[in-house]
Biopython code that builds the backbone (N, CA, C, O; Angstrom):
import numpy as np
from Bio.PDB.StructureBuilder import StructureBuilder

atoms = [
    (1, "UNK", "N", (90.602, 128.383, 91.477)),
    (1, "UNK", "CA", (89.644, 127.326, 91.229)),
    (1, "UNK", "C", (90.351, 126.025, 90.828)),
    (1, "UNK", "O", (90.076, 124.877, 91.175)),
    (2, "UNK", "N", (91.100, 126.364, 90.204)),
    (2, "UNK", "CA", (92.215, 125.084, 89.447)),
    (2, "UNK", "C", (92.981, 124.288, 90.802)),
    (2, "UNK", "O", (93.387, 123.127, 90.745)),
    (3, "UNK", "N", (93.029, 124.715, 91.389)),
    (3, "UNK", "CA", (94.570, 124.228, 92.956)),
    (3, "UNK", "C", (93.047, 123.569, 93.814)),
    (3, "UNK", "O", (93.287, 122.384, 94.046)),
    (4, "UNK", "N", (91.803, 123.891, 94.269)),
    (4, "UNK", "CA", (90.732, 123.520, 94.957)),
    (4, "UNK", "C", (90.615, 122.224, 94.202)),
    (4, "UNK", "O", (90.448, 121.311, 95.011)),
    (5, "UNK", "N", (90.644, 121.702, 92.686)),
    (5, "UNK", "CA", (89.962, 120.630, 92.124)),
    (5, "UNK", "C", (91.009, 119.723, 91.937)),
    (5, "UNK", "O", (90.841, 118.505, 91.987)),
    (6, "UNK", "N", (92.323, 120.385, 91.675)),
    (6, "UNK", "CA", (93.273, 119.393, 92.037)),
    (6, "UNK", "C", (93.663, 118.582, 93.604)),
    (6, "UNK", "O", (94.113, 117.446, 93.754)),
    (7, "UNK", "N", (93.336, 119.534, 94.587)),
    (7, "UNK", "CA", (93.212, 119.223, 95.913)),
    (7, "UNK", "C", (92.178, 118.228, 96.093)),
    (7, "UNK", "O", (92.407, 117.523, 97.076)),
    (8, "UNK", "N", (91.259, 117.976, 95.557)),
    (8, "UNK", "CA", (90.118, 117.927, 95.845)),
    (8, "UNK", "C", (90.223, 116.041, 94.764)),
    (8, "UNK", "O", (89.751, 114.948, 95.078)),
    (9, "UNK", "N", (90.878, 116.376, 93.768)),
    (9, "UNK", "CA", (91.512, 114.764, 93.172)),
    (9, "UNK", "C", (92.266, 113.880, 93.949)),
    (9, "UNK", "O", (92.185, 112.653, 94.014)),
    (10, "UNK", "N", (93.290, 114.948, 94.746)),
    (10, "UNK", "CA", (94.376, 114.121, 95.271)),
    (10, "UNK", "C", (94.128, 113.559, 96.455)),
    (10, "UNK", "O", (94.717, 112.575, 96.902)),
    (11, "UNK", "N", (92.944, 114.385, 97.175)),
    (11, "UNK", "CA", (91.874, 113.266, 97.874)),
    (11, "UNK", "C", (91.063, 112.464, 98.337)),
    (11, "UNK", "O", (90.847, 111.950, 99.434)),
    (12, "UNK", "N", (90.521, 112.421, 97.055)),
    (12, "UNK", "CA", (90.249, 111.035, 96.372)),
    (12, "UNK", "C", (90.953, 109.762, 95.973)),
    (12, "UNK", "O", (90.400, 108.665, 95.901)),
    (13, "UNK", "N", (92.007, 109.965, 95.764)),
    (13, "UNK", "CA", (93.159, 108.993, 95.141)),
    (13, "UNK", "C", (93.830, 109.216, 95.863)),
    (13, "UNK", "O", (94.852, 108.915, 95.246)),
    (14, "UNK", "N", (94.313, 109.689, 97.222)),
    (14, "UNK", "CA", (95.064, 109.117, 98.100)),
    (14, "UNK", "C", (94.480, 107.425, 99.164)),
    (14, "UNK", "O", (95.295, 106.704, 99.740)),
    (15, "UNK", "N", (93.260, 107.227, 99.158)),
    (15, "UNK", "CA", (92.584, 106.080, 99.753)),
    (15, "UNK", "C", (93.024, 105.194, 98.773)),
    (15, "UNK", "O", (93.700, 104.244, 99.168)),
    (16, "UNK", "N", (92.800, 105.290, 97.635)),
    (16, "UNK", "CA", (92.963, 104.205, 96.504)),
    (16, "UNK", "C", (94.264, 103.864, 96.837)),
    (16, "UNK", "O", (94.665, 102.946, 97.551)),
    (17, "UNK", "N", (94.806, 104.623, 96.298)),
    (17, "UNK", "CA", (97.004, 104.222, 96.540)),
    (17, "UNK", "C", (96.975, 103.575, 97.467)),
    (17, "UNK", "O", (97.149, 102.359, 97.388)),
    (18, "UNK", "N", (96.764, 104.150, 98.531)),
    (18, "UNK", "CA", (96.981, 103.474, 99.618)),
    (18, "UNK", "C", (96.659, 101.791, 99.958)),
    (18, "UNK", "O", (97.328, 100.787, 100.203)),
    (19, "UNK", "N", (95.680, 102.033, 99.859)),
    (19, "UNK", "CA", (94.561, 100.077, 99.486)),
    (19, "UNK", "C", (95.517, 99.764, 98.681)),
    (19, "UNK", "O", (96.205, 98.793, 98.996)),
    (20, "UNK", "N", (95.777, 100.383, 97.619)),
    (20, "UNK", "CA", (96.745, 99.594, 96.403)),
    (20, "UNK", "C", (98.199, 98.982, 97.022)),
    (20, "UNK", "O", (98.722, 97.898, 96.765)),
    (21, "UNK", "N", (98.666, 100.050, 97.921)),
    (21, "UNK", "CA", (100.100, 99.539, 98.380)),
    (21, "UNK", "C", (99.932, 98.603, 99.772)),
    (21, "UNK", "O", (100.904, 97.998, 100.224)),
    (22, "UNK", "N", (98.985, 98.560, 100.225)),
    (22, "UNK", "CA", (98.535, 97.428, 101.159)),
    (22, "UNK", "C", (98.339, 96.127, 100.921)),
    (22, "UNK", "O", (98.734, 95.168, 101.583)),
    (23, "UNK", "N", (97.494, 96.154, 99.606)),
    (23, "UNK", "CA", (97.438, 94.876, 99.104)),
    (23, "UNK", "C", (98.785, 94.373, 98.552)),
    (23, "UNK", "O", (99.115, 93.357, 99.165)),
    (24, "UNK", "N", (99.907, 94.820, 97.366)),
    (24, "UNK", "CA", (100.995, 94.258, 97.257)),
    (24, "UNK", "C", (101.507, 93.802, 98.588)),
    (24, "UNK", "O", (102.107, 92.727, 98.544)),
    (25, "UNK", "N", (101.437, 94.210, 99.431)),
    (25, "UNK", "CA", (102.337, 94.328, 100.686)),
    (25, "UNK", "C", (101.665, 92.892, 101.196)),
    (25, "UNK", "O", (102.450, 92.139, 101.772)),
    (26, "UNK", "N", (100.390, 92.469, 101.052)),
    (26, "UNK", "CA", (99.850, 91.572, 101.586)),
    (26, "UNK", "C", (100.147, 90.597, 101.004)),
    (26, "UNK", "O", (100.522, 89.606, 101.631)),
    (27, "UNK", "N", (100.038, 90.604, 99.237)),
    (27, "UNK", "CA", (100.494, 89.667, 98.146)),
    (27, "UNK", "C", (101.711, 89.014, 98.555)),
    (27, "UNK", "O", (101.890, 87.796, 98.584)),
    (28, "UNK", "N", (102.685, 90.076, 98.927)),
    (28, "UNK", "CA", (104.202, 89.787, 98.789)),
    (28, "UNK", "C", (104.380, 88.802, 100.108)),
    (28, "UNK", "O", (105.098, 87.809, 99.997)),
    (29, "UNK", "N", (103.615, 89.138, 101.544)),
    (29, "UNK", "CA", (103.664, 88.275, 102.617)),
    (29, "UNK", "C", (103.365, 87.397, 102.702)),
    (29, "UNK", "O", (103.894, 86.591, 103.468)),
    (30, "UNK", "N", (102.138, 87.076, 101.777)),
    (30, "UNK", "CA", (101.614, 85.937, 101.503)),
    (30, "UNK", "C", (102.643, 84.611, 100.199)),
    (30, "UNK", "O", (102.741, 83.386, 100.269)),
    (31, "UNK", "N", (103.069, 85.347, 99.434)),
    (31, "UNK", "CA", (104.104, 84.589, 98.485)),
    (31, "UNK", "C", (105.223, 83.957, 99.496)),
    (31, "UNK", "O", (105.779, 82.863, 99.586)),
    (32, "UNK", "N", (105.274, 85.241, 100.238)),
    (32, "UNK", "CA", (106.767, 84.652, 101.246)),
    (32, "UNK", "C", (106.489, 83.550, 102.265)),
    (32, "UNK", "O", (107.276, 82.604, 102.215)),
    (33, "UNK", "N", (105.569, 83.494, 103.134)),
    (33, "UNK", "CA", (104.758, 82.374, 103.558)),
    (33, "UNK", "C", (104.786, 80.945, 102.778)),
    (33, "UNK", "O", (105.380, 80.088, 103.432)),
    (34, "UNK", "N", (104.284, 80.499, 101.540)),
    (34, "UNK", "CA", (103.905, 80.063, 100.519)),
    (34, "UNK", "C", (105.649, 79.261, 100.279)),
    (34, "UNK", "O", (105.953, 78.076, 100.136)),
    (35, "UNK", "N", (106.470, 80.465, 100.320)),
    (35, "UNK", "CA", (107.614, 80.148, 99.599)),
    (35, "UNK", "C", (108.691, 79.329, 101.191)),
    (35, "UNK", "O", (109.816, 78.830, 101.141)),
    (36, "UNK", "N", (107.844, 79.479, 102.307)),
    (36, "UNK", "CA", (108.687, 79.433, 103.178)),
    (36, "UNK", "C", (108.211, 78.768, 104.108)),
    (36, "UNK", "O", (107.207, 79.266, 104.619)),
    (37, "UNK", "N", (108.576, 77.780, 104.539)),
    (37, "UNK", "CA", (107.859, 76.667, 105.522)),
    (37, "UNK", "C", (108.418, 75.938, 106.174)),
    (37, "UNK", "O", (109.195, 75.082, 105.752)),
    (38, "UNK", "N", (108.028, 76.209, 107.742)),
    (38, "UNK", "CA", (108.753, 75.136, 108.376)),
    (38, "UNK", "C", (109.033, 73.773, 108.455)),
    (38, "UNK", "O", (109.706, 73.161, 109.284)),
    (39, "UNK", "N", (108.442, 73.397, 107.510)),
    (39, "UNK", "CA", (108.247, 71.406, 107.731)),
    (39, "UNK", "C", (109.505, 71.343, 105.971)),
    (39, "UNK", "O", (109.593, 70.256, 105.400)),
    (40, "UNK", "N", (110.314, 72.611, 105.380)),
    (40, "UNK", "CA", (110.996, 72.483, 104.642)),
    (40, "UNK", "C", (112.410, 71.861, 105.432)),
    (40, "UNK", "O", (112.880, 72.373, 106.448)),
    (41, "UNK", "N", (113.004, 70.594, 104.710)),
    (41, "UNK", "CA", (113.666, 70.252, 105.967)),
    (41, "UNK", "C", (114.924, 71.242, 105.589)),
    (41, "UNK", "O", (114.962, 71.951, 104.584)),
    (42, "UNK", "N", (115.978, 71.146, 106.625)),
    (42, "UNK", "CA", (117.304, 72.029, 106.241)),
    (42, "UNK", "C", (118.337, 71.838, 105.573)),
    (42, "UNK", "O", (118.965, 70.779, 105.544)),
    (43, "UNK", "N", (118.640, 72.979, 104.899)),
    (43, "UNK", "CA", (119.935, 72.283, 104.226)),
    (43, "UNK", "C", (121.660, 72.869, 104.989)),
    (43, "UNK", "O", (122.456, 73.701, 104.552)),
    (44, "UNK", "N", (121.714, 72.039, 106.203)),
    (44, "UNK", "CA", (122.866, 72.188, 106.570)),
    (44, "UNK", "C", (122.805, 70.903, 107.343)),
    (44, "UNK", "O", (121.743, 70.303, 107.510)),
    (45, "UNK", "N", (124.125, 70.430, 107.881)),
    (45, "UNK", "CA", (124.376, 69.465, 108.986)),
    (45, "UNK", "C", (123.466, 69.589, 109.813)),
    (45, "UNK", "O", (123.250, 70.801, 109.824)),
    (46, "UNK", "N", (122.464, 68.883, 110.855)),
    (46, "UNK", "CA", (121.978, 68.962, 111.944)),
    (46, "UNK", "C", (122.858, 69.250, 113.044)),
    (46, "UNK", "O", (122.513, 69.753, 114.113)),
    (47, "UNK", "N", (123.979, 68.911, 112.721)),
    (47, "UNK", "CA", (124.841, 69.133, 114.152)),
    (47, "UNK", "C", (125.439, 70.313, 113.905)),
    (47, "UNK", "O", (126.375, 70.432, 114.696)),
    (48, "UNK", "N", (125.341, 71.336, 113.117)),
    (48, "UNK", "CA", (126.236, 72.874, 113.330)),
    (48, "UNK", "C", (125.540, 73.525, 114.515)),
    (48, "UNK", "O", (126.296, 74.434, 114.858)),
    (49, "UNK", "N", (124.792, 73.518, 115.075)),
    (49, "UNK", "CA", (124.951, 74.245, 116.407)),
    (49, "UNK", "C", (124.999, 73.242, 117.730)),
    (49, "UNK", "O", (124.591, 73.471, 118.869)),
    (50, "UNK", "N", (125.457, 72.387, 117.345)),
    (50, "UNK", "CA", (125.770, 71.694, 118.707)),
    (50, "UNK", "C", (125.864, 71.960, 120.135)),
    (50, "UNK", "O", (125.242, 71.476, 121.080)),
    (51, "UNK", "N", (126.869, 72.925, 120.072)),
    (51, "UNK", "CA", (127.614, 73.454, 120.731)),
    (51, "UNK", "C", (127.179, 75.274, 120.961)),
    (51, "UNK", "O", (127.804, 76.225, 121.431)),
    (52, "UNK", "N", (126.288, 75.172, 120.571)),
    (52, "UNK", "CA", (125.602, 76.706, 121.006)),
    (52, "UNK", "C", (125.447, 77.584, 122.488)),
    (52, "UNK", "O", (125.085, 76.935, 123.469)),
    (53, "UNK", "N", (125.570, 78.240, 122.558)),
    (53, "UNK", "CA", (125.149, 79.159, 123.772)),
    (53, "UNK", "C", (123.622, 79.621, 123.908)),
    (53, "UNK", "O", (122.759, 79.816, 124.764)),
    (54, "UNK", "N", (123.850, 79.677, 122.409)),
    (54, "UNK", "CA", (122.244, 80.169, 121.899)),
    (54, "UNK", "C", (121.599, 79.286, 121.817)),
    (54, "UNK", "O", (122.153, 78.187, 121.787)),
    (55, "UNK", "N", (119.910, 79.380, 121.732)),
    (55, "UNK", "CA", (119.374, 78.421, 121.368)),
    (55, "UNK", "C", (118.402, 79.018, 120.395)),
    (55, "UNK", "O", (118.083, 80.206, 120.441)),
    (56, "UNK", "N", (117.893, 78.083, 119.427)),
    (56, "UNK", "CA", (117.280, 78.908, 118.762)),
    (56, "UNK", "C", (116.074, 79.429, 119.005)),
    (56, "UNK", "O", (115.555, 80.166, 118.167)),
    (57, "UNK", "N", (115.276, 79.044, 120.508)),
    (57, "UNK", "CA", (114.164, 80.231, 121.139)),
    (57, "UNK", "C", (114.718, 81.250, 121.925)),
    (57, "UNK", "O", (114.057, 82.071, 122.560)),
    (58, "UNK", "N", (115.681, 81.201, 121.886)),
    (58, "UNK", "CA", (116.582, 82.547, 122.458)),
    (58, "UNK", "C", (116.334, 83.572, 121.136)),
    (58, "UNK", "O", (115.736, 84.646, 121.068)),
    (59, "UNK", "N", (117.051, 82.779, 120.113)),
    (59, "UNK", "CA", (117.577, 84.052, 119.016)),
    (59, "UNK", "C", (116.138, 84.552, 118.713)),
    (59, "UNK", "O", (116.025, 85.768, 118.561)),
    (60, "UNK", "N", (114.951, 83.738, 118.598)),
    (60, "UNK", "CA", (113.751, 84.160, 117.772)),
    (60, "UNK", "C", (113.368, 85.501, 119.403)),
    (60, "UNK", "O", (112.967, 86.646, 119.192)),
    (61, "UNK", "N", (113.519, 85.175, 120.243)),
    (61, "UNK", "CA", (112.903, 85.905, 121.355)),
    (61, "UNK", "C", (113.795, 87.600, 121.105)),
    (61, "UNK", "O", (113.298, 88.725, 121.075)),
    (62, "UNK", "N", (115.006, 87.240, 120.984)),
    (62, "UNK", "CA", (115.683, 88.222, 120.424)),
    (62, "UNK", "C", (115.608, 89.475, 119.723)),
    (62, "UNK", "O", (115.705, 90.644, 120.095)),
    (63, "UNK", "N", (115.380, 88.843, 118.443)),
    (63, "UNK", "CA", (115.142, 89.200, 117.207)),
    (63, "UNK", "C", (113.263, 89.772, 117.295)),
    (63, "UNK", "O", (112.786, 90.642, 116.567)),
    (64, "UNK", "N", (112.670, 89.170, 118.132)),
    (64, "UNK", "CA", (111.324, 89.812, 118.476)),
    (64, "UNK", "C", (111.232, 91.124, 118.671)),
    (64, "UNK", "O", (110.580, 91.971, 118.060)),
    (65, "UNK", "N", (112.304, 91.253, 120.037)),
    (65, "UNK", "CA", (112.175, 92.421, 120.466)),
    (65, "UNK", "C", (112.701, 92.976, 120.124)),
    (65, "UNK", "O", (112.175, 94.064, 120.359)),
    (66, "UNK", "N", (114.336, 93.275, 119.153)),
    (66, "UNK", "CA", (115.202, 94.091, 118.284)),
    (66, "UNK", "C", (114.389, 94.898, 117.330)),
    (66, "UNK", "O", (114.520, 96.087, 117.042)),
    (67, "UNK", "N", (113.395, 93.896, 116.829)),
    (67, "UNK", "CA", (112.934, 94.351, 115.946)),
    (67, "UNK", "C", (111.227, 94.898, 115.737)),
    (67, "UNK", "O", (110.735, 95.455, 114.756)),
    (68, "UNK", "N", (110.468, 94.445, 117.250)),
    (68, "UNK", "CA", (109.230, 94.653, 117.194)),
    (68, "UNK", "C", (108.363, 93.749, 116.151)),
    (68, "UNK", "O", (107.211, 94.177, 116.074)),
    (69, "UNK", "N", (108.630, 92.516, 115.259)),
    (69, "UNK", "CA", (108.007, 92.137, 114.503)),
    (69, "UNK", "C", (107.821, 90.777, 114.852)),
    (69, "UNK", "O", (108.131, 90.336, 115.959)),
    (70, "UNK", "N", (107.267, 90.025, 113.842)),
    (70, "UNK", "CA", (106.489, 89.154, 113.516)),
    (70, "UNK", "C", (107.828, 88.256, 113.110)),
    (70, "UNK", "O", (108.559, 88.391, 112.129)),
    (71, "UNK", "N", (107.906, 87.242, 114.257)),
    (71, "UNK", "CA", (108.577, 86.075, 113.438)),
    (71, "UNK", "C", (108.080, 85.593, 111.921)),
    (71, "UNK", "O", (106.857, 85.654, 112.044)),
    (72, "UNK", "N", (108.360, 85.127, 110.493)),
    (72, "UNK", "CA", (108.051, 84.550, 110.024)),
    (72, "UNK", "C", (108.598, 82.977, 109.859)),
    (72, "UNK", "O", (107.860, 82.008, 110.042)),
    (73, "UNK", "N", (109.435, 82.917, 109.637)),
    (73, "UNK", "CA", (110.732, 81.413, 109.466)),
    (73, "UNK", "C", (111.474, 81.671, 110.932)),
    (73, "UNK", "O", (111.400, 82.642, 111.685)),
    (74, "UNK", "N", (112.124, 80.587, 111.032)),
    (74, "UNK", "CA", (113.249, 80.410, 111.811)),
    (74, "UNK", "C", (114.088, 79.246, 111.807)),
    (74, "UNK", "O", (113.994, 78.341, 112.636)),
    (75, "UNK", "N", (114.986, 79.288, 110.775)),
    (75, "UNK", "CA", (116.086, 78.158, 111.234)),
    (75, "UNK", "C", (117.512, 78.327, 111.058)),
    (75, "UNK", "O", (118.195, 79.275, 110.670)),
    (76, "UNK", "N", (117.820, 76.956, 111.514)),
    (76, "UNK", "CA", (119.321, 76.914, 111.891)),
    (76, "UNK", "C", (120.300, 76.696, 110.570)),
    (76, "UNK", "O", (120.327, 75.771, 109.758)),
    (77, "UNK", "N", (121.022, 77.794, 110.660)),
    (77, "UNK", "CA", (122.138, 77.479, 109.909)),
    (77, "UNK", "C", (123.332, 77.520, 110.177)),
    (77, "UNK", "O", (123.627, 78.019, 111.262)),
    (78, "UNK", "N", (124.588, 76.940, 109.162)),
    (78, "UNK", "CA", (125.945, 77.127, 109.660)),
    (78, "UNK", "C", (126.510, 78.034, 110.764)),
    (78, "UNK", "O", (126.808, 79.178, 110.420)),
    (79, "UNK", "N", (126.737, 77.597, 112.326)),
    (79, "UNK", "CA", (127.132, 78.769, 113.225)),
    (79, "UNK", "C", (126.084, 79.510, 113.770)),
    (79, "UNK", "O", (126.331, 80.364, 114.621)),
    (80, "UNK", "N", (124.490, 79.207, 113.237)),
    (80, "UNK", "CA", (123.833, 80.551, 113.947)),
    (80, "UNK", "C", (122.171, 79.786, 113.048)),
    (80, "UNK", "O", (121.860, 78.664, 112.650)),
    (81, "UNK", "N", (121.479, 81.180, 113.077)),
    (81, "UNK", "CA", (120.228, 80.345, 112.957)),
    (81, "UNK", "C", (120.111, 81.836, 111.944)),
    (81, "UNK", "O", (120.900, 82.772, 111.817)),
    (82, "UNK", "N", (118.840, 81.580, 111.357)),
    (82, "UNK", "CA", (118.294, 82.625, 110.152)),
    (82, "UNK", "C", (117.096, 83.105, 110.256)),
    (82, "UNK", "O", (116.284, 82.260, 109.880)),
    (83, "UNK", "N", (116.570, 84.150, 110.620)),
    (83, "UNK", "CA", (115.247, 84.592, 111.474)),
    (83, "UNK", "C", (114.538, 85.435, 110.144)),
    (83, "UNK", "O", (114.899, 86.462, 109.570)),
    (84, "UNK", "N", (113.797, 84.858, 110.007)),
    (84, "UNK", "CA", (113.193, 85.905, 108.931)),
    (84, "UNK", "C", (111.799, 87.073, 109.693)),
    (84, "UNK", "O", (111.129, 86.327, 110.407)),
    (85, "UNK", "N", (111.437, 87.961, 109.734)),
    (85, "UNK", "CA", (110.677, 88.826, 110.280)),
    (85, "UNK", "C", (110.225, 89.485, 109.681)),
    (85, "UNK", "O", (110.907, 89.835, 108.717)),
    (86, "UNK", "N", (108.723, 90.144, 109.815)),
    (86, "UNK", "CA", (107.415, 90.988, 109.054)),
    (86, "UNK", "C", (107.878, 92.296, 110.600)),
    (86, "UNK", "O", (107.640, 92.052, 111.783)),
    (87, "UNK", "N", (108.412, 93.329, 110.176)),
    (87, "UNK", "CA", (108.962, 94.775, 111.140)),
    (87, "UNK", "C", (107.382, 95.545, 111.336)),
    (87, "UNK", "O", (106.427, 95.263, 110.613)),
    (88, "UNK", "N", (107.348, 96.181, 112.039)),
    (88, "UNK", "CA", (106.311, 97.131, 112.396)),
    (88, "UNK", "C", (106.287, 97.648, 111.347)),
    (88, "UNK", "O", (105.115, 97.994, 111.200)),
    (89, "UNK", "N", (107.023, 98.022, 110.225)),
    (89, "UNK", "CA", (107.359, 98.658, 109.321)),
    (89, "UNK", "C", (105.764, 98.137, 107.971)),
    (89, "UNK", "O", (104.905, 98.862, 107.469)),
    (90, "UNK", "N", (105.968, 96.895, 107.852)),
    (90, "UNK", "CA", (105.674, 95.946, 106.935)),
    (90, "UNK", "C", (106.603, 95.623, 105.871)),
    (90, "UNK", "O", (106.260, 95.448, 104.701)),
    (91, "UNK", "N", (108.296, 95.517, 106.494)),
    (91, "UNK", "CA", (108.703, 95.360, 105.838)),
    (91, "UNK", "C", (109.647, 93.379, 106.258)),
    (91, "UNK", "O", (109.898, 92.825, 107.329)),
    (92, "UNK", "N", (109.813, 93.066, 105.191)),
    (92, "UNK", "CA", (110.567, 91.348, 105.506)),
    (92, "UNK", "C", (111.859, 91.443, 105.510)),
    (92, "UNK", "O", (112.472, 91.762, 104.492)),
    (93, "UNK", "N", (112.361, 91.219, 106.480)),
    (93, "UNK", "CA", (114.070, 90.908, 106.942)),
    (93, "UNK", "C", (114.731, 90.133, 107.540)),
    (93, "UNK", "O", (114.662, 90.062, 108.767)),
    (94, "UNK", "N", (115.240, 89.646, 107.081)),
    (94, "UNK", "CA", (116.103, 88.110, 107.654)),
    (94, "UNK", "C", (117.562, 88.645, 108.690)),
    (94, "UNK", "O", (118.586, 89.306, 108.524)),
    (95, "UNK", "N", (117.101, 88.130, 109.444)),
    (95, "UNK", "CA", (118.218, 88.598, 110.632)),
    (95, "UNK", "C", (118.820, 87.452, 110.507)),
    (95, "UNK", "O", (118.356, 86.451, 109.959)),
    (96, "UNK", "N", (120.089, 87.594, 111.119)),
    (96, "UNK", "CA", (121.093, 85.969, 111.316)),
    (96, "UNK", "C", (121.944, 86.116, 112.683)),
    (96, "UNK", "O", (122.691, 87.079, 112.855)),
    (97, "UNK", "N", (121.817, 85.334, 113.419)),
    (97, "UNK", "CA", (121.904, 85.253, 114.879)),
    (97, "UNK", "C", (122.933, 84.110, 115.013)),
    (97, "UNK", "O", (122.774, 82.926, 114.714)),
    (98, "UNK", "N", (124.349, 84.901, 115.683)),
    (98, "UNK", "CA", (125.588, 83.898, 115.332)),
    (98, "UNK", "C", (124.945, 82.893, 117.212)),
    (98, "UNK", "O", (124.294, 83.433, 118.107)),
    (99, "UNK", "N", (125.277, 81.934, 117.199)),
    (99, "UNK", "CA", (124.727, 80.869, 118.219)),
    (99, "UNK", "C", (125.293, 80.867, 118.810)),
    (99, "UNK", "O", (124.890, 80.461, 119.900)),
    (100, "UNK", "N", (127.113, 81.403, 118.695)),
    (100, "UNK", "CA", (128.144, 81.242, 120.100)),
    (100, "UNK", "C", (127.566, 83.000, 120.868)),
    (100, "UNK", "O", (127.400, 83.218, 122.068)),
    (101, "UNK", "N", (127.428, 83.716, 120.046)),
    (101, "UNK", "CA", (127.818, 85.257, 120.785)),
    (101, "UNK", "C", (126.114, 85.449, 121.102)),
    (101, "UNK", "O", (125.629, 85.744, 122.194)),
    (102, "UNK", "N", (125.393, 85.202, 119.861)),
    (102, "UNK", "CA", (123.954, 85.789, 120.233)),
    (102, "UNK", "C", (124.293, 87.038, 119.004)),
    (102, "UNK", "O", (123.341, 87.740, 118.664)),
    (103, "UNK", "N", (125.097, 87.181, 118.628)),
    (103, "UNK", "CA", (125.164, 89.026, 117.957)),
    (103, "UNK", "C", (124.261, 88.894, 116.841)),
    (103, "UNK", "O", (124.093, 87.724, 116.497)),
    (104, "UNK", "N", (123.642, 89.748, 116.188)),
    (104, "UNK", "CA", (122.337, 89.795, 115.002)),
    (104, "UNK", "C", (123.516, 90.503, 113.721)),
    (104, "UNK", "O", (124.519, 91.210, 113.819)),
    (105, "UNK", "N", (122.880, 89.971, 112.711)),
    (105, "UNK", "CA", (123.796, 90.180, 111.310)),
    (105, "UNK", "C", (122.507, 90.737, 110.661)),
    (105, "UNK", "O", (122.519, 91.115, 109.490)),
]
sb = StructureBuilder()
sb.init_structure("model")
sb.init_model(0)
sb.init_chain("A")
sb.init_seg("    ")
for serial, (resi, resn, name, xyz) in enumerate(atoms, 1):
    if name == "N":
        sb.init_residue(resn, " ", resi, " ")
    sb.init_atom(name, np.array(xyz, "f"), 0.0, 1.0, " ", f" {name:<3s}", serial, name[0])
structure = sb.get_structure()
């Protein structure tokens, strides 16, 4: 009788958790958004990728499909550009895409 009512708790409060860890997850995407914007101007030389192979709708096209996700940011930094991404996962990861080779860091 005891193992039926505990069974019987833990599915109940598995919906809750769940909603619960969805919403942080939403909080946290939303802070990162908030914290992260394209009209932030850059802080490197404009001219470090001059000379690229890459471009930086290459690397984001890239990094799309490497990773199945959601561009969030994308810019250029020293040698390469900085891709930030929301993964199938729901998780946030900044890829870095060197501009001569294309290779992902």
């Amino acid at each position: 009788m005891m193992r039926r009512e505990t069974s019987n708790a833990m599915k109940r409060l598995l919906p809750i958790v769940a909603l619960a860890g969805l919403t942080l997850l939403s909080d946290q995407a939303a802070a990162d958004r908030n914290r992260w914007s394209r009209d932030d101007p850059p802080a490197y030389a404009p001219h470090s990728t001059r000379d690229a192979r890459v471009s930086l709708e290459q690397a984001i096209r890239t990094v799309q499909r490497a990773t199945g996700g959601r561009v969030l940011d994308a810019r250029e930094v020293p040698g390469g550009y900085r891709i930030k991404v929301l993964t199938r996962r729901g998780e946030v990861r900044v890829v870095h895409v060197d501009a001569q080779t294309g290779e992902m860091h």
